[in-house]
C-alpha positions in Angstrom: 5.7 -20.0 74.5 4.8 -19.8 78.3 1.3 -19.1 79.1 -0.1 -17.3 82.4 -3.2 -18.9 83.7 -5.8 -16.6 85.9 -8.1 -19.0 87.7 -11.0 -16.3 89.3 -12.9 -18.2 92.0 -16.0 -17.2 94.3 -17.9 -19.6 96.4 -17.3 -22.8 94.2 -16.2 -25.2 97.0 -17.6 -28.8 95.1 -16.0 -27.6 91.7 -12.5 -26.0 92.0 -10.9 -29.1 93.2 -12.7 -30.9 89.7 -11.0 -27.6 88.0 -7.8 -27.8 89.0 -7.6 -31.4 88.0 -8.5 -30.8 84.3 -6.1 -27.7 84.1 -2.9 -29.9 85.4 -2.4 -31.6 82.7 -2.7 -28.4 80.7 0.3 -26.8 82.4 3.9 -27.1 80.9 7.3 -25.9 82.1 7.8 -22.4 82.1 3.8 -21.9 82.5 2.6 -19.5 85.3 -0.7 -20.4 87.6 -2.3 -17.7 89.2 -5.5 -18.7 91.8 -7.3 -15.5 92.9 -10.1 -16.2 95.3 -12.4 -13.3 95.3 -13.4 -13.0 99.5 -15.1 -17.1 98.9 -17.4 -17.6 101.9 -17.5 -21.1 101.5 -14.7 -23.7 101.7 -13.2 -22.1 98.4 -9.8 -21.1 99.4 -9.7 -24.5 102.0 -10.1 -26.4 98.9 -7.5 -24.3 97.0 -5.1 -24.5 99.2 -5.6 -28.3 99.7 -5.0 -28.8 95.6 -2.0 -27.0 96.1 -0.5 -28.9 99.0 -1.3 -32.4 97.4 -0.1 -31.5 93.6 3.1 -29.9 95.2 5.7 -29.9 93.9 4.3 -28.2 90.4 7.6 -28.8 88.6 8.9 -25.8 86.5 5.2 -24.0 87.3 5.2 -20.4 89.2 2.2 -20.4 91.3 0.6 -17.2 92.5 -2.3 -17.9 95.3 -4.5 -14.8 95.9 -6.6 -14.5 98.8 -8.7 -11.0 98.6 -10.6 -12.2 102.1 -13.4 -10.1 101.0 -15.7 -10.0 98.6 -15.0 -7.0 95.8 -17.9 -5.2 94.3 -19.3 -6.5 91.1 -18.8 -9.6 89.0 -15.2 -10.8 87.8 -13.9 -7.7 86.9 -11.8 -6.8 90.0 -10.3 -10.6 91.0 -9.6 -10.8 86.6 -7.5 -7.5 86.5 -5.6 -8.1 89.9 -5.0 -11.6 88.1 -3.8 -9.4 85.0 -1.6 -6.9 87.0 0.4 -10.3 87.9 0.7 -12.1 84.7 4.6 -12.5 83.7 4.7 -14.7 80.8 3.2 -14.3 76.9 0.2 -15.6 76.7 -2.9 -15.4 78.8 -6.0 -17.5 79.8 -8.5 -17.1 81.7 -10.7 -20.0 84.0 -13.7 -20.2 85.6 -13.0 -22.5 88.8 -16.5 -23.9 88.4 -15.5 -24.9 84.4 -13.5 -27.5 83.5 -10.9 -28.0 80.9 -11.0 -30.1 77.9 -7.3 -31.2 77.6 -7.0 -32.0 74.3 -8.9 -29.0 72.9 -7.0 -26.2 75.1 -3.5 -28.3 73.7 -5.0 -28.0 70.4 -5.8 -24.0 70.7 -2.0 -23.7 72.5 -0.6 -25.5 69.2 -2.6 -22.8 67.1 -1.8 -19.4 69.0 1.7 -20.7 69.8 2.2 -20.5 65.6 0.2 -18.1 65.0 1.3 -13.8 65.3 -2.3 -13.4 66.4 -3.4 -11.0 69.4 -6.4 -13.2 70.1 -7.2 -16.7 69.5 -11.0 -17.6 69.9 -12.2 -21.3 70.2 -15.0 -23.4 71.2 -16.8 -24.6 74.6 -19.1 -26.7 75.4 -22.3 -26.0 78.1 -22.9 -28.7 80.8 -26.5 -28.5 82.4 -25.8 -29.0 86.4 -29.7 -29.6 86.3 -30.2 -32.1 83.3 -26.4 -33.1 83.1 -26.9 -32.5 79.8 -24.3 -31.4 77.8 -24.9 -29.1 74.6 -23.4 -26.7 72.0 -23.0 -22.9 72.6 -25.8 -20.7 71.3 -23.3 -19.3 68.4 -22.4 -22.8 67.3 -23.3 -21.9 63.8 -21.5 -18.8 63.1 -18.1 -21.3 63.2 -19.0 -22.2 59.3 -17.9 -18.5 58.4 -14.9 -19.0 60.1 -12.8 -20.7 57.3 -14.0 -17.8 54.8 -13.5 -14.9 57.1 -9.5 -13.7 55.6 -9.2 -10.0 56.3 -8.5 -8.7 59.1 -12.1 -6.7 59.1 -14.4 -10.1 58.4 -12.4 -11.5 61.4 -13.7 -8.4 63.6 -16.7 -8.7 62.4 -17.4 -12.7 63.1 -15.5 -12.1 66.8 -17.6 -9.3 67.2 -20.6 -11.5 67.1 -19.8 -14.4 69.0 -20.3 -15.2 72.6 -17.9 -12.7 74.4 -17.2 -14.8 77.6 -13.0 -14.4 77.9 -12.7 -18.3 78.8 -13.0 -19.6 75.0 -10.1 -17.0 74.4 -6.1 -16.8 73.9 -4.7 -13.2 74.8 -1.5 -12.1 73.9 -0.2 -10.9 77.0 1.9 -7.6 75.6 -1.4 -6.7 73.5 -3.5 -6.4 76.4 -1.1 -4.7 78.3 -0.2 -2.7 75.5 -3.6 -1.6 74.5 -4.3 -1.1 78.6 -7.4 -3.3 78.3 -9.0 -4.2 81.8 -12.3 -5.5 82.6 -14.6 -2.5 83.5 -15.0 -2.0 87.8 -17.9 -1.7 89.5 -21.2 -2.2 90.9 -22.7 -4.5 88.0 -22.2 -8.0 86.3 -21.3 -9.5 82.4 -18.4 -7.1 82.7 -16.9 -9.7 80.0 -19.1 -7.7 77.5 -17.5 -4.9 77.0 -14.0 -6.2 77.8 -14.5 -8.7 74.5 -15.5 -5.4 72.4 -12.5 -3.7 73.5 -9.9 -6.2 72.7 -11.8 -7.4 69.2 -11.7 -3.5 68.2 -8.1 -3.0 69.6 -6.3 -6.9 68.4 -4.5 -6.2 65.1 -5.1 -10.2 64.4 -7.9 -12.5 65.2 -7.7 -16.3 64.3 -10.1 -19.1 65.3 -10.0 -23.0 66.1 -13.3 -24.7 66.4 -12.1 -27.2 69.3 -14.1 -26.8 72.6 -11.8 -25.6 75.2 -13.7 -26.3 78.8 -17.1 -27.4 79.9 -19.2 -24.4 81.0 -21.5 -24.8 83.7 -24.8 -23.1 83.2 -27.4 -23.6 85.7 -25.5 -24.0 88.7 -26.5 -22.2 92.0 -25.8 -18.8 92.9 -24.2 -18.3 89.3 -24.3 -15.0 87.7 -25.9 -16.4 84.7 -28.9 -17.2 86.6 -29.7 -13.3 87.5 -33.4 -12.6 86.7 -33.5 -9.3 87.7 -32.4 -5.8 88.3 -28.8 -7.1 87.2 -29.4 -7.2 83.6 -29.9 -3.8 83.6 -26.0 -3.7 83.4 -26.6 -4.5 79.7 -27.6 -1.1 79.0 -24.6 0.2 80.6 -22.5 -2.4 79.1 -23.9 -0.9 75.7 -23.0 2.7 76.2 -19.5 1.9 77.3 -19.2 0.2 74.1 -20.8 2.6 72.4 -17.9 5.2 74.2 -14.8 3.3 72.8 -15.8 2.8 68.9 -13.1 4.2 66.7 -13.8 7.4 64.9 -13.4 5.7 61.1 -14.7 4.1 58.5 -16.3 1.6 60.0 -17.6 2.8 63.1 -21.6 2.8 61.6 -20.7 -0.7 61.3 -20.0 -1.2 64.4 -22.6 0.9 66.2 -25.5 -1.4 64.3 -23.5 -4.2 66.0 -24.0 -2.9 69.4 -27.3 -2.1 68.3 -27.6 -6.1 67.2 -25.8 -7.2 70.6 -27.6 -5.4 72.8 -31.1 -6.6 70.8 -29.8 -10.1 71.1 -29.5 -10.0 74.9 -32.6 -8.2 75.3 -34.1 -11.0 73.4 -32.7 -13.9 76.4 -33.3 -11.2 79.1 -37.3 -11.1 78.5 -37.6 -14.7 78.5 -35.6 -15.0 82.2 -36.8 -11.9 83.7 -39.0 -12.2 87.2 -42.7 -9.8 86.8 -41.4 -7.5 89.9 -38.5 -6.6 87.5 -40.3 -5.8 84.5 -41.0 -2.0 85.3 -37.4 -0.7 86.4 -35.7 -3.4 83.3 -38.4 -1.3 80.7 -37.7 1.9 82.3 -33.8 1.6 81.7 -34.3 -0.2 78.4 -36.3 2.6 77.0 -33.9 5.6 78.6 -30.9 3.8 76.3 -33.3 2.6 72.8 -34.7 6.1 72.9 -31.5 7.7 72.1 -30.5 5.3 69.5 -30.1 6.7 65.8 -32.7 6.0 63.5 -29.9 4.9 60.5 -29.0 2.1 63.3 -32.0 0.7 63.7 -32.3 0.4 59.7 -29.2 -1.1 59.3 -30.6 -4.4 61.2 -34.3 -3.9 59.5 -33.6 -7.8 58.2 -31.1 -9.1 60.6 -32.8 -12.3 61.4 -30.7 -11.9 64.8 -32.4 -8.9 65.7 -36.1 -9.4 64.7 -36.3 -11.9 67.6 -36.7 -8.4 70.4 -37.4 -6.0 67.4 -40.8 -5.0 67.9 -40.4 -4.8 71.6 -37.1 -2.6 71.4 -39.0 -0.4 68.8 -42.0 0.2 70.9 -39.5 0.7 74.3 -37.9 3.5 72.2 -41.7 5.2 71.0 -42.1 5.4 75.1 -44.8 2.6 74.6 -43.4 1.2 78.3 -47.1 0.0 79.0 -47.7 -2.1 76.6 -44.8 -3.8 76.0 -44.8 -4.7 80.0 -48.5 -5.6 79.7 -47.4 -7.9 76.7 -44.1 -9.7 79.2 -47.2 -10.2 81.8 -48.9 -11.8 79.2 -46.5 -14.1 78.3 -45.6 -15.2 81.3 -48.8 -16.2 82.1 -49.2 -18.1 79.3 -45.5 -19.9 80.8 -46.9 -20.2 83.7 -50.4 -22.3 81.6 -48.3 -24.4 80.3 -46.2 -25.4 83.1 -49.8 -26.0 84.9 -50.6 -28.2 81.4 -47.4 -29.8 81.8 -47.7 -30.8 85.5 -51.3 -32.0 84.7 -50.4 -34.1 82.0 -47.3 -36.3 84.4 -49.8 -36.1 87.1 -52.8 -37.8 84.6 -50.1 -39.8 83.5 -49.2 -40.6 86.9 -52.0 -41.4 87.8 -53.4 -43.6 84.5 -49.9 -45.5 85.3 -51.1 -46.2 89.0 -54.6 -47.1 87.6 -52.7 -49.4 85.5 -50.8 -50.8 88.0 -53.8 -51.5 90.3 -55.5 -53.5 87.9 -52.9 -55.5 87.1 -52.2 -55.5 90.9 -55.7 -56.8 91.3 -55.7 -59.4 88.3 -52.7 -60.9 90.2 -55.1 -60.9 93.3 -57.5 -62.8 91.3 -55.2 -65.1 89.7 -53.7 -65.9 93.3 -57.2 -66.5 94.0 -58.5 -68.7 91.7 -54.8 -70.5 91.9 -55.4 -71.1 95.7 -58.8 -72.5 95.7 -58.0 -74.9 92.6 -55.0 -76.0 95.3 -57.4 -76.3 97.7 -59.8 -78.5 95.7 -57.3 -80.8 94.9 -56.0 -81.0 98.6 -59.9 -82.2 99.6 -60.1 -84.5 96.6 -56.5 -86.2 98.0 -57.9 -86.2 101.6 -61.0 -87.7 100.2 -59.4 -90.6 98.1 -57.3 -91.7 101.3 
């Protein structure tokens, strides 16, 4: 089975080249590679163009280079569907240029959709720190234990539906998508994967999983998406209504709505702890415009979801209109962050400077020992001087 590869790239000049390396060996005869570079400021494209020209000839590999010279609107959602309008072959996978692959783990994940009948194969990733260089599990690490027990094809839905959405852990069928007519949602906003990951986990007839980590993600990286601390994660609400507007009309769909409910709570739950003060009024405002509408039988549905009671009580009092105080209660615990950063930097700088104390007085019992060291020589010089 040929796979088409979308690479989507914006402004990652030190990392595409590192990219490119890891997805080589990754690409078989017969395999399509499509490079879209979405309007890159930087030396993105350069650097592109450069990996091209020095791994050329790709043997048996159809390239597609995309330049869009300017930046589109949004997030990924406009370079990933003019990367889908070109796909030719029958599976697809989607790259972040600033990931990288892990070889064995994507060969492993290929071996598994190419015998599977699945419309969507979802693996494992890995997160790599650019500030710690730390490298760590994903934050739905342990849902992979229901994976082996999840047989029909509605317990599959249900464990995709709550796993990380991001479409680079993922195997597409190519004629599903295409099929189905699933795009990533256009416009003015960011995390666009959100609702593109609830479409195609409601629409995929099959879902099958492989815990093997398929790339390295780079989280904390400048100028990345992931790092937005502001008005941008009002897109979440957004996100939430549009999935809201494409659950099925069946059995199932209260299911899904306390789902949502549950994804939408979970996020809210990351957003508070990221969010800058000067965006807590207009991120309550549009938080308590979407809770406020939200059916009550929802919200009882995840009365004991552990997931949800980590941003319950705020989401409950942003849907009674109680804006004020749950603002008040953000400011509040920031400045209590902000304590015990101060704590923290108090306590390297007393350590800092117990360590320098510590090296003065040893710095000064060498003193004295060179001291006492020199006028012993210096005894013992007069005494010689003496005796001759």
């Amino acid at each position: 089975m040929s796979f088409s590869f979308i690479v989507t790239n914006y402004n990652i000049e030190d990392y595409v080249g590192a990219c490119l390396d890891s997805l080589r060996p990754c690409l078989q005869p017969g395999d399509q590679l499509i490079l879209v570079d979405d309007g890159s400021s930087d030396l993105t494209a350069e650097e592109i163009i450069s990996w091209l020209e020095r791994n050329a000839p790709l043997e048996g590999i159809e390239v597609c280079p995309i330049f869009l010279g300017a930046n589109t609107e949004g997030g990924v959602g406009i370079p990933a569907n003019i990367g889908l309008q070109e796909v030719r072959r029958a599976a697809v996978f989607f790259v972040d240029g600033d990931d990288w692959l892990n070889v064995e783990g994507f060969r492993a994940a290929r071996r598994r959709f190419e015998r599977s009948d699945c419309d969507l194969l979802i693996a494992n990733y890995s997160l790599y720190d650019e500030a710690s260089a730390q490298i760590t599990a994903p934050a739905d690490q342990p849902l992979w234990h229901e994976a082996s027990r999840a047989h029909s094809a509605e317990a599959c839905r249900d464990l995709a539906l709550r796993m990380i959405g991001v479409p680079w852990r993922k195997i597409y069928r190519a004629s599903f998508l295409h099929d189905q007519a699933i795009r990533f949602p256009e416009g003015p906003f960011f995390y666009e994967d959100n609702p593109f990951h609830w479409r195609v986990c409601l629409a995929a007839r099959h879902i099958a999983f492989v815990d093997r980590g398929l790339c390295f993600h780079r989280v904390n990286r400048a100028g990345q998406t992931m790092a937005a601390q502001g008005a941008e994660l009002e897109a979440f609400f957004d996100h939430y209504e549009t999935i809201l507007g494409a659950l099925p009309d069946d059995r199932y769909r209260a299911d899904y709505q306390a789902g949502a409910l549950r994804w939408l709570l979970e996020n809210m739950a990351w957003h508070v702890e990221r969010l800058r003060p000067e965006a807590y009024w207009s991120y309550g405002c549009r938080a308590a415009e979407t809770l406020a509408l939200i059916p009550e039988a929802d919200w009882q549905a995840l009365r004991h979801c552990p997931v949800a009671q980590r941003s319950w009580a705020m989401a409950r009092a942003l849907a009674r209109g109680d804006l004020a105080a749950v603002v008040a209660d953000w400011r509040g615990q920031e400045t209590l962050r902000c304590l015990a950063a101060v704590n923290q930097r108090l306590d390297q700088v007393e350590e800092a400077a117990q360590h320098r104390a510590e090296s003065l007085q040893a710095l000064r019992h060498w003193a004295d020992a060179e001291r006492e060291v020199a006028a012993f020589e210096s005894l013992q010089a007069l005494q010689a001087a003496r005796q001759k």
